[in-house]
C-alpha positions in Angstrom: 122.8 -59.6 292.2 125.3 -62.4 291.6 128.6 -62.3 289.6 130.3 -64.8 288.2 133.5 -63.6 287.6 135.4 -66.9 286.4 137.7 -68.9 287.8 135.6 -70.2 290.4 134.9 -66.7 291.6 131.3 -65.3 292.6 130.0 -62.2 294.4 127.4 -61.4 296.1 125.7 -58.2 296.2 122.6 -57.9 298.5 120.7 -54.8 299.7 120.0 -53.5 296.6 117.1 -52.0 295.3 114.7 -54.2 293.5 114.8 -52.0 290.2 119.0 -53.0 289.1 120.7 -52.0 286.2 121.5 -55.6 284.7 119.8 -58.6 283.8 120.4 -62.4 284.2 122.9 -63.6 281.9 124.5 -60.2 280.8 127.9 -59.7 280.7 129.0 -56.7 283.6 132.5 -54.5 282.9 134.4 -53.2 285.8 133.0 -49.8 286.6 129.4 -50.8 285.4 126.5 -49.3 288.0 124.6 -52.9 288.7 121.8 -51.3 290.9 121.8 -48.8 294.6 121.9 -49.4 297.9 118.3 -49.5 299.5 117.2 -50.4 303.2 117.0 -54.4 303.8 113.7 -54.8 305.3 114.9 -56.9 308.1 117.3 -54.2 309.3 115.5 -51.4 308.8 116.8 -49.7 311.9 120.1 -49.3 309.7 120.5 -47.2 307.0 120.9 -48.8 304.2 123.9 -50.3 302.9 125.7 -53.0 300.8 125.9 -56.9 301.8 129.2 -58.3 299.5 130.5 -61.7 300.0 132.2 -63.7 297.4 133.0 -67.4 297.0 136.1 -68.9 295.8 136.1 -72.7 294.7 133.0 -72.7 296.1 133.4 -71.5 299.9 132.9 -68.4 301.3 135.7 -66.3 301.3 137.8 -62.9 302.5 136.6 -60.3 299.6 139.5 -57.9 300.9 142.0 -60.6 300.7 140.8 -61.8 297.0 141.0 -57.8 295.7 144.7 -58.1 297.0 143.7 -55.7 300.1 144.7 -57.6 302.6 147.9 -59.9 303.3 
C-alpha cells in the first residue's frame, strides 16, 4: 500500500496481506486499518512483519525523524 500524504510525503507499507482494507485512490484518516501484516514470501523464515519507508521530496527518508521521533 502506498500513501500519499502531501507535501511531497509518501509511505510505504509492504508485507501486507493481499486482501487490504483500502482501494486506489481513496482517501485514508489517521487511525484507519489499511490491511495486516502477513509473511513476505521471500523471508519466510521470519515471522511476519511490517516493511515502512517513506519518501520526502522524493528520496528515501528517516520515518522516525519525519514523525518527530527522532532528533
Amino acid at each position: 500500500v502506498v500513501i500519499d500524504h502531501g507535501n511531497n510525503l509518501i509511505a510505504y507499507y509492504s508485507g501486507l496481506a493481499k486482501e487490504v482494507s483500502v482501494k486506489k485512490g481513496q482517501a485514508v484518516e489517521s487511525g484507519k486499518i489499511i490491511g495486516v501484516v502477513d509473511i513476505v514470501p521471500s523471508e519466510c523464515s521470519d515471522d511476519p512483519h511490517l516493511h515502512f519507508a517513506m519518501k520526502k521530496n522524493g528520496k528515501w527518508a528517516s520515518p522516525l525523524e519525519i514523525m518527530g521521533m527522532l532528533k
